[in-house]
C-alpha positions as CSV (number, residue, x, y, z in Angstrom):
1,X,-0.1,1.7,0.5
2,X,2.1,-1.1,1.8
3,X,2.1,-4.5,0.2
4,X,1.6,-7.8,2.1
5,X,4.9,-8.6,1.8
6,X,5.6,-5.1,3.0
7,X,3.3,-6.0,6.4
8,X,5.3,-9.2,6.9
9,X,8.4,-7.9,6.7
10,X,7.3,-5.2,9.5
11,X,5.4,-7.7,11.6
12,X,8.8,-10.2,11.5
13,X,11.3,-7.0,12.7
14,X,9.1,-6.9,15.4
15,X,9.9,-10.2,17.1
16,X,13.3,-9.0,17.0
17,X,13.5,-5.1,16.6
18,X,16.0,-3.3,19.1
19,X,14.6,-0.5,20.9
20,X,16.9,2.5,20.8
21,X,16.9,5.3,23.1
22,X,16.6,9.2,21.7
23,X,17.6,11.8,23.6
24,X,16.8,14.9,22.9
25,X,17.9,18.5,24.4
26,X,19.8,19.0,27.9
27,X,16.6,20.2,29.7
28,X,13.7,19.6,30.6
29,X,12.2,16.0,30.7
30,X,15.3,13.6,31.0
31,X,14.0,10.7,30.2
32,X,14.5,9.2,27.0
33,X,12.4,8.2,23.6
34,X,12.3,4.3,22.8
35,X,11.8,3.8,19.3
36,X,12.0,0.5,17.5
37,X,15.3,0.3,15.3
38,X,12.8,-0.7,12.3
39,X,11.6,2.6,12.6
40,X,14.8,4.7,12.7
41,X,15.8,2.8,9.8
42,X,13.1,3.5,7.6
43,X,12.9,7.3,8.0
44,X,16.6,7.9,7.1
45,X,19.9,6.6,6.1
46,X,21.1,8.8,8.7
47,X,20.0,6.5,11.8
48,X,21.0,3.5,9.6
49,X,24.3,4.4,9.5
50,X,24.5,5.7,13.0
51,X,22.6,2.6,14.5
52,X,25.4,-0.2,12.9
53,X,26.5,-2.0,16.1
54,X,30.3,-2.6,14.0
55,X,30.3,1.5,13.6
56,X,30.2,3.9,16.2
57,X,29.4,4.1,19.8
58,X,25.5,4.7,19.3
59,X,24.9,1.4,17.3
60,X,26.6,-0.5,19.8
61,X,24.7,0.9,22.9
62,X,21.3,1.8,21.1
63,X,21.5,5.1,22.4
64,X,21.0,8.5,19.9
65,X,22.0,11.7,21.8
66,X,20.8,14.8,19.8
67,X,21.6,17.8,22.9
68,X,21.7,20.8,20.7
69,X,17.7,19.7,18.6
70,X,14.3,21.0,20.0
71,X,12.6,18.7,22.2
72,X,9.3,19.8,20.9
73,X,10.3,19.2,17.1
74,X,11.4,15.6,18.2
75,X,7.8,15.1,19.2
76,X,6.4,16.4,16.1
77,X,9.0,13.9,13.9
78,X,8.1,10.8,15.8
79,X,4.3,11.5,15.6
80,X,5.4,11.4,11.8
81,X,7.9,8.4,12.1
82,X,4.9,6.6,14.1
83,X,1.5,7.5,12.0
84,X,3.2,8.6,8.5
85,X,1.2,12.3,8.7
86,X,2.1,16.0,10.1
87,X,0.0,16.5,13.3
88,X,-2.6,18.9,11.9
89,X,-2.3,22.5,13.1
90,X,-5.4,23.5,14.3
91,X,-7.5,25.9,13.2
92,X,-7.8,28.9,15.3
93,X,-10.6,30.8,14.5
94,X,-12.0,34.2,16.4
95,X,-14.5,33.2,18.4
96,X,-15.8,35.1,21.8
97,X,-12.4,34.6,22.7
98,X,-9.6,37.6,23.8
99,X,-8.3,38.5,19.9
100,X,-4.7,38.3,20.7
101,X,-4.6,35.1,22.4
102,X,-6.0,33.3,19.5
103,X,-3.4,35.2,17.6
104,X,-0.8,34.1,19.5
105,X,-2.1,30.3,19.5
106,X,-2.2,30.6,16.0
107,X,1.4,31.5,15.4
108,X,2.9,29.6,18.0
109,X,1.3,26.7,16.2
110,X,3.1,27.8,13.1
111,X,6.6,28.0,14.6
112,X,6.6,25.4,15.7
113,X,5.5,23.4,12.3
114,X,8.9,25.7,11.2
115,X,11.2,24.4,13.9
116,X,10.6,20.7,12.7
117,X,12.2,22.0,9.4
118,X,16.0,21.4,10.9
119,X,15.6,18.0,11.7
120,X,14.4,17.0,7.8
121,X,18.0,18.8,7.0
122,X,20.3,17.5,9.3
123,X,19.1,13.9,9.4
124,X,18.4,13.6,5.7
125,X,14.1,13.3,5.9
126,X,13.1,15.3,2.7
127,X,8.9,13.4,3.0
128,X,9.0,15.1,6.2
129,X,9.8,18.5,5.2
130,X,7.5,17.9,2.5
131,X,4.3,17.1,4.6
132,X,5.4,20.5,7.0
133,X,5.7,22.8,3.5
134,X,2.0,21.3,2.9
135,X,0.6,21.5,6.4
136,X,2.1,25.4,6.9
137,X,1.1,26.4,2.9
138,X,-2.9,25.6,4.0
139,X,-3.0,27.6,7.5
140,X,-0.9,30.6,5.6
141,X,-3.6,31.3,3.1
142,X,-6.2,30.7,5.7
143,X,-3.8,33.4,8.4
144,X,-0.8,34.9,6.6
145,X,2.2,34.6,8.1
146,X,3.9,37.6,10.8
147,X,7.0,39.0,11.0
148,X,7.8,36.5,14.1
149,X,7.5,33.8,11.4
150,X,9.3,34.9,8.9
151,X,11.9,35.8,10.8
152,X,12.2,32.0,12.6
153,X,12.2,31.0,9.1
154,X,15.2,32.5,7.8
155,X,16.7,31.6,11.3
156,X,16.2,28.2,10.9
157,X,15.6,27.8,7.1
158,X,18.5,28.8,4.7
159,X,17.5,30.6,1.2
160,X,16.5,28.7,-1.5
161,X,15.0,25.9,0.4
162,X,11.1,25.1,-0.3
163,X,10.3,27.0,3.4
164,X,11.6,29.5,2.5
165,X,10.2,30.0,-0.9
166,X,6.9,29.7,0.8
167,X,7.4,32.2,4.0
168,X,8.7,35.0,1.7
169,X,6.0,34.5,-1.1
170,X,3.0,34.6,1.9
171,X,5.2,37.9,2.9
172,X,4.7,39.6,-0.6
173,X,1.0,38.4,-0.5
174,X,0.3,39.8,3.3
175,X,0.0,42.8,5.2
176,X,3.3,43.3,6.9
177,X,5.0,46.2,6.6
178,X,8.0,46.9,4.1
179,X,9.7,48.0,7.5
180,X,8.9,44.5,9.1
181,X,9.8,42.3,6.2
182,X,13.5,44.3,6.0
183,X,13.9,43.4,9.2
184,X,13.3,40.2,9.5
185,X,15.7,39.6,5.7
186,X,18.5,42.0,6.9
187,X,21.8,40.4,7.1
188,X,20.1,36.5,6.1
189,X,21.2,36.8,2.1
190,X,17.7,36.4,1.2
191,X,16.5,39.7,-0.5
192,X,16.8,38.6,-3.9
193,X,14.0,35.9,-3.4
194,X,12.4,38.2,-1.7
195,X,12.4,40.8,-4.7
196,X,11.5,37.9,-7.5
197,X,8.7,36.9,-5.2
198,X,7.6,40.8,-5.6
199,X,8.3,40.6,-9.0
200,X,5.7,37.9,-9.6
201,X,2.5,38.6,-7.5
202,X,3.2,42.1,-9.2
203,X,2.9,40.6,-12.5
204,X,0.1,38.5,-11.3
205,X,-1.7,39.7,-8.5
206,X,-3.4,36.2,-7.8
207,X,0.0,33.6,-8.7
208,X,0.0,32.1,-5.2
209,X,-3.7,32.1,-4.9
210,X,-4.1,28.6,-5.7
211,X,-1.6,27.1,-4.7
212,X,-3.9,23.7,-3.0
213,X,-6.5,24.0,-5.8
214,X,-7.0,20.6,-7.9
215,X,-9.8,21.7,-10.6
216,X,-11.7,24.6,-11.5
217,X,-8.8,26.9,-12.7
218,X,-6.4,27.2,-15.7
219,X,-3.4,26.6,-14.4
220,X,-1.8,27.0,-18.3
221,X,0.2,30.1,-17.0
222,X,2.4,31.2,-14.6
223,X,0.5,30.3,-11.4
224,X,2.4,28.3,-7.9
225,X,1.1,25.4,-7.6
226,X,1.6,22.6,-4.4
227,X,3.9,20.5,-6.4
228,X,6.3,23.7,-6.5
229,X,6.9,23.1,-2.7
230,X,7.6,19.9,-2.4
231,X,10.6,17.5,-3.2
232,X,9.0,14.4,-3.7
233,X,5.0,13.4,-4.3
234,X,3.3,13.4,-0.4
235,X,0.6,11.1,1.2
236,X,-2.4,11.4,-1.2
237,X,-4.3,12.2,2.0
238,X,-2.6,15.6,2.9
239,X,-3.9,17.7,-0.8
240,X,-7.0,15.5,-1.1
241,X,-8.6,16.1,2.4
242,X,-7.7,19.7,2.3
243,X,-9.6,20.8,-0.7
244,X,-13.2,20.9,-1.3
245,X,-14.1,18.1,-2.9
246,X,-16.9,20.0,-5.2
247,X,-13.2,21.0,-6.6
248,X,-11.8,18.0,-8.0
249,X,-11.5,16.6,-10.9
250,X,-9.5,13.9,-10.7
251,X,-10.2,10.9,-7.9
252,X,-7.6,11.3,-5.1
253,X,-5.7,7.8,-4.8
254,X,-5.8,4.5,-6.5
């Protein structure tokens, strides 16, 4: 929670905050982003850096080109920049509706969650990789993940980053086919995680189980919990809501 010195800080950039132009991709909707400078500055050293009007070309014109990014991650990461939280992927549930269609909503939802992951890497935002680990580990143990997923993951992910961990775990713990999951790893260096991850749930049938739980279960031994995922302790809001509250035994925030 910000303090009041916090707030008046913020509240004084704002008599005087730049706007900056992002833009994103080479097609599609041309016209730019305009996000206050404030803003850029707080989510990363990367736009601080980039936005010093004695530096390079962008601070001096206020202008961030970013041709090569994903227009539709850029929405996701200013919805972030903007509220502090993930949008929430929505829950897709069978209904009277056609079975694959809600399939299909379901992972497009989740690829798209995984094609935000990029921008935490190259522009140095680990608490927004963190909230998108959180928000994708709560709709894979409600769905699992596909072979479509895992495979943007490794595209987009390298091994041995917190995703990745994650995808490959849900993997051993769903129903795709050996055929599907060598597939998607072939040629993407990440069969060795994928084998410990085995290793594990084989030992343990139930060590990724509960992963979100806060109270009810030993957690002594060798189980995966949230904190496994994440590199730095997320909004109270994100594990807290998620759970059951019947569950807890601790209180959420201070």
């Amino acid at each position: 929670m910000a303090t009041i010195e916090e707030a008046r800080k913020l509240a004084s950039s704002l008599r005087s905050d730049r706007l900056i132009e992002i833009r994103v991709g080479t097609t599609g909707d041309s016209r730019p982003f305009l996000v206050p400078q404030s803003t850029l500055e707080r989510t990363s050293p990367y736009f601080t850096a980039a936005l010093r009007r004695e530096g390079f070309t962008e601070g001096r014109e206020g202008v961030l080109r970013f041709p090569e990014d994903d227009l539709s991650a850029w929405e996701i990461l200013l919805a972030w920049m903007t509220t502090g939280e993930v949008p929430e992927l929505p829950e897709v549930r069978h209904s009277d509706e056609d079975s694959t269609e809600v399939d299909e909503r379901r992972e497009a939802a989740q690829l798209l969650a995984i094609s935000c992951w990029p921008l935490g890497d190259a522009y140095n935002i680990p608490k927004f990789q963190d909230e998108l680990v959180l928000q994708l580990m709560a709709h894979f143990q409600i769905y699992g993940v596909t072979k479509n997923v895992l495979s943007r993951t490794l595209h987009l992910s390298p091994v041995g980053s917190k995703l990745t961990k994650l995808v490959l775990e849900d993997a051993v713990m769903g129903c795709m086919s050996n055929d599907d999951v060598e597939a998607a790893i072939d040629g993407k260096n990440a069969l060795s995680e994928f084998l410990r991850a085995r290793e594990r749930h084989r030992a343990n049938d139930s060590v990724f189980d509960h992963r979100l739980d806060l109270g009810g279960h030993d957690f002594a031994g060798p189980y995966a919990r949230w904190t496994d995922y994440v590199s730095e302790s997320p909004h109270c809001h994100w594990v807290y809501t998620y759970v059951d509250p019947d569950c807890l035994s601790t209180q959420p925030c201070d």
